[in-house]
C-alpha positions in Angstrom: 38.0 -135.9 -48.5 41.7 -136.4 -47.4 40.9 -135.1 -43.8 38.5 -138.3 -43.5 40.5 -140.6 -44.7 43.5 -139.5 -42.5 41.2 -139.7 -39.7 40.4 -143.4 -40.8 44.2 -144.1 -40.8 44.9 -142.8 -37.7 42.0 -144.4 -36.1 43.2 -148.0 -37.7 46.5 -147.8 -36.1 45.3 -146.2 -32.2 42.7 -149.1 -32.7 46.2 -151.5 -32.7 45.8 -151.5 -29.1 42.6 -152.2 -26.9 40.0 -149.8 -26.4 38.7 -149.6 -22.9 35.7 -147.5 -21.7 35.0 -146.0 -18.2 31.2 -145.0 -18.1 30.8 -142.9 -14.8 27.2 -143.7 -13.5 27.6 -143.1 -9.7 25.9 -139.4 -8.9 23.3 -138.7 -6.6 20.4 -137.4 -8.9 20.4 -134.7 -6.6 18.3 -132.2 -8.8 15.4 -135.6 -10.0 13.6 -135.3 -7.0 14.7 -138.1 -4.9 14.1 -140.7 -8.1 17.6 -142.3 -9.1 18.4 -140.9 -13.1 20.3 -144.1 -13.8 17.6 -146.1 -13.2 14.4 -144.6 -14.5 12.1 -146.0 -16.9 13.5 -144.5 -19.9 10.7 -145.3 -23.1 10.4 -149.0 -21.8 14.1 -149.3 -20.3 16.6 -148.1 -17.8 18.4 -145.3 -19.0 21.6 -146.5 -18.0 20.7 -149.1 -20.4 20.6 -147.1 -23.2 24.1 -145.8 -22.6 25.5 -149.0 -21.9 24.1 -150.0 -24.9 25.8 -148.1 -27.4 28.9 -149.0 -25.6 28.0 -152.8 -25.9 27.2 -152.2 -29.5 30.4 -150.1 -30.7 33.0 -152.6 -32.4 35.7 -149.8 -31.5 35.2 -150.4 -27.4 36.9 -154.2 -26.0 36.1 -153.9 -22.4 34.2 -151.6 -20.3 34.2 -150.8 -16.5 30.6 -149.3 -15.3 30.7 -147.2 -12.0 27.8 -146.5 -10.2 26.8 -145.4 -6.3 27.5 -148.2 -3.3 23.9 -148.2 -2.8 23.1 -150.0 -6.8 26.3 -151.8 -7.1 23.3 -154.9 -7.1 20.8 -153.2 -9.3 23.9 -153.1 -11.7 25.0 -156.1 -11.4 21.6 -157.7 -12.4 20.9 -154.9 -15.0 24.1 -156.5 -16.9 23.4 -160.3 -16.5 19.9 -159.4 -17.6 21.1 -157.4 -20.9 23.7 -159.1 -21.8 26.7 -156.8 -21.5 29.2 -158.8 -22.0 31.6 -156.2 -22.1 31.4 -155.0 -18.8 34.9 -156.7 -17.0 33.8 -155.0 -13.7 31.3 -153.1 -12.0 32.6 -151.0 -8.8 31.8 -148.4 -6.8 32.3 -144.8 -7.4 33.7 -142.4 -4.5 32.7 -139.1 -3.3 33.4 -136.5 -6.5 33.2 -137.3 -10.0 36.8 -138.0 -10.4 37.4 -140.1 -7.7 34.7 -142.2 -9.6 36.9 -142.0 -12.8 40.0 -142.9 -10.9 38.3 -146.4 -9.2 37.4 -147.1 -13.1 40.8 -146.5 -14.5 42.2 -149.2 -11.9 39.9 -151.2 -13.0 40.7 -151.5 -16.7 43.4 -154.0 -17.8 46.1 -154.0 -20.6 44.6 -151.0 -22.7 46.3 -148.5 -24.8 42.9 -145.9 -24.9 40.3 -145.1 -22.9 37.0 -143.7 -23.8 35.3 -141.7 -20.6 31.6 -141.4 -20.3 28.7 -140.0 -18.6 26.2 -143.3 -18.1 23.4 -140.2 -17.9 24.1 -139.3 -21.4 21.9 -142.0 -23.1 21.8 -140.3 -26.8 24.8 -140.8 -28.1 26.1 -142.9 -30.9 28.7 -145.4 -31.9 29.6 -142.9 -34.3 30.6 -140.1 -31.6 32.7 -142.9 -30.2 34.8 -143.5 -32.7 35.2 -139.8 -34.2 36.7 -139.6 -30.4 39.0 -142.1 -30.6 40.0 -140.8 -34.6 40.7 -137.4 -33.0 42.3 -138.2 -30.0 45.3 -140.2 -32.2 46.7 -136.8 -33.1 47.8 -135.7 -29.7 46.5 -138.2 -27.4 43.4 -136.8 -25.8 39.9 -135.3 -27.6 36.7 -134.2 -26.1 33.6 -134.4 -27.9 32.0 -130.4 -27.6 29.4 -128.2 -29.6 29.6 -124.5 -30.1 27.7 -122.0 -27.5 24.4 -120.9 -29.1 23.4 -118.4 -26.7 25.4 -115.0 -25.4 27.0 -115.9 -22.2 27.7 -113.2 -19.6 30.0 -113.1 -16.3 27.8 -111.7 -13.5 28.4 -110.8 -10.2 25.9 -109.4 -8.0 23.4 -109.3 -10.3 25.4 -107.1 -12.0 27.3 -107.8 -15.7 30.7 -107.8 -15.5 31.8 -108.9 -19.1 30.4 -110.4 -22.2 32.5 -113.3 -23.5 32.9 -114.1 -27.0 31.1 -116.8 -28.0 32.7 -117.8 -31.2 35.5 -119.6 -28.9 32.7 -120.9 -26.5 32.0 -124.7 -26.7 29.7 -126.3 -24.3 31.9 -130.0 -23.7 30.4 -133.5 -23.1 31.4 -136.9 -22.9 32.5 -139.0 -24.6 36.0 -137.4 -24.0 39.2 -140.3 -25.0 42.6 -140.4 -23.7 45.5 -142.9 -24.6 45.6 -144.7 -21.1 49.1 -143.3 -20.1 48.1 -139.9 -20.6 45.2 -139.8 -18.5 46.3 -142.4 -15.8 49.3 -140.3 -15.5 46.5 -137.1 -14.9 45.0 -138.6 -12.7 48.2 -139.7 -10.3 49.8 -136.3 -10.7 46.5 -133.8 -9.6 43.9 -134.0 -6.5 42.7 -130.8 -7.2 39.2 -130.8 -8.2 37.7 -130.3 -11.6 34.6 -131.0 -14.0 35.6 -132.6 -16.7 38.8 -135.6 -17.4 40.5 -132.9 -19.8 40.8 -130.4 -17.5 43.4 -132.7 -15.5 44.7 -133.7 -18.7 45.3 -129.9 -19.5 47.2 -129.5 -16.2 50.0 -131.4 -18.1 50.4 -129.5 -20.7 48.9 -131.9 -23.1 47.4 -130.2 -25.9 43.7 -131.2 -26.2 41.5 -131.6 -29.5 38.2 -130.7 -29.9 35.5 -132.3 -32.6 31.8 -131.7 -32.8 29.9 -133.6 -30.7 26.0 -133.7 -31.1 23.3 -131.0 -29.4 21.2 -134.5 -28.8 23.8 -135.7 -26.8 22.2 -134.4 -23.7 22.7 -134.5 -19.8 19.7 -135.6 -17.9 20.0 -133.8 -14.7 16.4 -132.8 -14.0 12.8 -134.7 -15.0 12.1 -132.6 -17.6 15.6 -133.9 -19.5 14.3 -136.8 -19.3 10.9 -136.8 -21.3 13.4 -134.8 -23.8 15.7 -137.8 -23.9 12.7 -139.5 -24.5 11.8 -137.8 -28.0 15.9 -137.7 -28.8 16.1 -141.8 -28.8 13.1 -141.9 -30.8 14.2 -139.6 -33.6 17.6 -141.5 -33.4 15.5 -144.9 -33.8 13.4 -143.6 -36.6 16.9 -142.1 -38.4 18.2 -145.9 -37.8 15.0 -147.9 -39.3 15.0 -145.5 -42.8 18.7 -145.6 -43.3 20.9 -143.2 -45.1 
């Protein structure tokens, strides 16, 4: 019971200064079969908007910057006057890996003290994820949402197993991932080389990096078949949300 409310306390005074959010919506849907991810009809709605949503929604964000591909830098722009997002300060284009799309949101962001870093194809989150993040990250200054590896993993090469890896010290990471702004602005400045994930340039530094449990719900959609799964995720969450506690 103390943990939690320490957690609270913490998360009262990081929320002292403003929370921005950076939600990284600018991939090529290279493995959906020439249909834009972002975009498609998602039980009635964009899927973007279901993201952006949440986002909108969460009391903890302030402002939010929303990156997406050159090509739908108009689709987004109407997308936000249409739903409303009135925190969305800016809506630019992303660059040629994921971090460069990152960095060109990070610019973008104005007078805040934390950052919350997202993937706009992970529609199934929850205001709730959001702020754990943020109640995390006020320890050491960076947290990254993550569940635990169900499977065995195995390094191959050449068809061939090399090594099987313990998977009680496996955790499959996802966004949301939060960083106070210096920490990850300074990441970003200091490293070009190329990575995955925001931590991983956050690592570089030195900075230590917590981990809290994130949600097996909180999916990717990479691939068609994600996202009629997405599909039956957002309407358990709905149904959870309509009978209450």
């Amino acid at each position: 019971m103390k943990q939690g409310s320490d957690r609270a306390s913490l998360f009262e005074s990081s929320a002292l200064s403003l929370v921005g959010a950076v939600i990284v919506a600018a991939g090529s849907s290279r493995r959906m079969g020439g249909m834009d991810k972002l975009f498609a009809s998602l039980d009635g709605k964009p899927l973007l908007a279901w993201t952006m949503e949440v986002f909108q929604n969460c009391q903890a964000i302030h402002q939010v910057i929303l990156v997406v591909s050159e090509q739908r830098l108009g689709a987004a722009r109407h997308l936000a006057e249409q739903q409303g997002w009135s925190k969305v300060r800016q809506i630019c284009a992303g660059g040629e890996r994921r971090q460069d799309s990152v960095a060109n949101g990070l610019s973008r962001l104005s007078d805040c003290g934390w950052v919350v870093i997202h993937d706009g194809a992970r529609p199934c989150l929850t205001s709730d994820l959001i702020e754990r993040g943020l109640a995390e990250a006020a320890y050491t200054g960076a947290a990254v949402a993550a569940v635990p590896v169900k499977d065995t993993i195995k390094v191959v090469s050449e068809g061939l197993v090399q090594e099987t890896l313990n998977r009680q010290k496996l955790w499959v990471v996802q966004t949301p991932q939060v960083f106070r702004f210096d920490i990850i602005e300074r990441a970003y400045r200091q490293s070009a080389e190329e990575v995955t994930d925001d931590a991983s340039l956050v690592e570089k530094l030195g900075q230590k990096v917590r981990v809290y449990m994130g949600s097996y719900d909180n999916i990717k959609v990479t691939t068609r078949e994600d996202l009629a799964w997405a599909v039956l995720l957002l309407h358990n969450k709905g149904t959870h949300a309509r009978q209450g506690p």
